[in-house]
N, C-alpha and C positions, 0 to 999 in steps of 0.2 A: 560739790562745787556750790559755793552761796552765793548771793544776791552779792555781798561784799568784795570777794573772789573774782566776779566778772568788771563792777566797776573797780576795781583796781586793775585789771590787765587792761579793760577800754583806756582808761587812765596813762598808762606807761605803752602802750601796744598801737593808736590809732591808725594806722595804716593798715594791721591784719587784722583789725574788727570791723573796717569796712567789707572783706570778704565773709563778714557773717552779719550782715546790717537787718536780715532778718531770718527766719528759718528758712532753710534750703533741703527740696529733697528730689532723690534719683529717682525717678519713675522709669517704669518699660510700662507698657500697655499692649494689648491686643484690641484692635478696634472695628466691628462691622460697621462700615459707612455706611451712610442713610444718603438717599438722594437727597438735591434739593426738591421742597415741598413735598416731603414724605405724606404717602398715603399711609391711614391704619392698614394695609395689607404691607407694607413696605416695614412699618414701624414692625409689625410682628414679627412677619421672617426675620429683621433684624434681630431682634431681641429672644426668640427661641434661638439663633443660630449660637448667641452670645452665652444663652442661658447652656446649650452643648459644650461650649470650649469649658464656661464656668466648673459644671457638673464634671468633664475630664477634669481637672486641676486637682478639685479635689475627691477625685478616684483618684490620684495619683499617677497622672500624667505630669511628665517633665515641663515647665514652664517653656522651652525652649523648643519642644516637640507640638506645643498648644500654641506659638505664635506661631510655626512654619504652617499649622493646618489652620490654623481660622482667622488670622489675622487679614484685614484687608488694606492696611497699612504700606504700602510699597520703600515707602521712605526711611520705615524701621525696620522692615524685617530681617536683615540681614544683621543686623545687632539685635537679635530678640527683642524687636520692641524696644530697647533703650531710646529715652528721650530725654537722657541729661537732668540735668538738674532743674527745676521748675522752684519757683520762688511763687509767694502771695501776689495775686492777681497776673501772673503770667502763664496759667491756664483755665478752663471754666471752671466755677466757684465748685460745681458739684463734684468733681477729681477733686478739688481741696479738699473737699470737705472730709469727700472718702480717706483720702491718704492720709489725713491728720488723725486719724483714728487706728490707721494699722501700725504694725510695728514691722519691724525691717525683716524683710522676708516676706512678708503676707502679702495676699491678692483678695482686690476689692469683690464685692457681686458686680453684678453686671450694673453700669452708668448710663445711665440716657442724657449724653447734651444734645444741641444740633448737629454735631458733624457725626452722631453715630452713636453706637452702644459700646461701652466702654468696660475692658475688665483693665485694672490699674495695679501690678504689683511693686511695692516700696524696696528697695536696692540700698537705701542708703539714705541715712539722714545728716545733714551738716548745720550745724549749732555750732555757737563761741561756746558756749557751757561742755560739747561735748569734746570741743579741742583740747579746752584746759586739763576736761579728764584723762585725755591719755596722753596728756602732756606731762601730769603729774604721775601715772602711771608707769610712763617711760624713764622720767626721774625717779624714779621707787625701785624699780629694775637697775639701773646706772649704779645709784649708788646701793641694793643689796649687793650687786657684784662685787664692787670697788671693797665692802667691809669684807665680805667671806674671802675674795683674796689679801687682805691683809688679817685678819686673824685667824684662819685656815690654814695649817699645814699641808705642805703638800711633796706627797713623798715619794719618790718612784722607785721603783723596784724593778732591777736586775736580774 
């Protein structure tokens, strides 16, 4: 998909390039909450507790078995941490920053904002550049179909 590609669908499309006016991505998280006015006694049990779920994740604990144990979350846990899609400046900058760097599947190290220590894994990225791809992709498929049943025989046997 090129730079060319996206301003001509902006061009011809303006009502569903508003649903991608910037990158958009699916986070879950597991979150130890921090009091307000965390002590360093506070901050640390935070953060060894986070660096535990972390270090299970990757031993090969199931993402979904690591938010039921360590997440303190009450509001996600029942969708493993799902928290929807999150855009630019719609969470702390340090989850952006982390998440712009994983790729879909991946879980961040442990995050320190205010509200807690953060482990962040990416679910899903939505881009205009990634729509047109399996936009074109789905037309690639459409029409290989469409040619092999017109120049494909096709013959059944009795």
């Amino acid at each position: 998909i090129t730079q060319s590609d996206l301003d001509d669908f902006s061009k011809e499309n303006p009502v569903k390039v508003k649903e991608f006016d910037s990158q958009k991505y699916r986070i879950s998280q597991i979150i130890i909450v921090l009091p307000d006015n965390p002590t360093d006694t506070n901050i640390s049990a935070s953060k060894e507790k986070a660096l535990k779920a972390y270090e299970s994740l990757k031993n090969g604990m199931s993402w979904e078995e690591a938010v039921q144990t360590y997440t303190e979350d009450s509001s996600t846990i029942d969708e493993n941490g799902d928290m929807g899609y999150v855009g630019v400046g719609e969470t702390f900058p340090e989850i952006e920053k982390a998440v712009a760097s994983l790729k879909v599947g991946q879980f961040s190290q442990p995050i320190q904002t205010e509200a807690g220590i953060h482990i962040v894994k990416l679910t899903e990225k939505k881009s205009l550049a990634d729509y047109l791809y399996r936009q074109r992709i789905e037309q690639y498929r459409t029409d290989l179909i469409k040619k092999l049943r017109e120049t494909t025989p096709i013959i059944i046997k009795q």
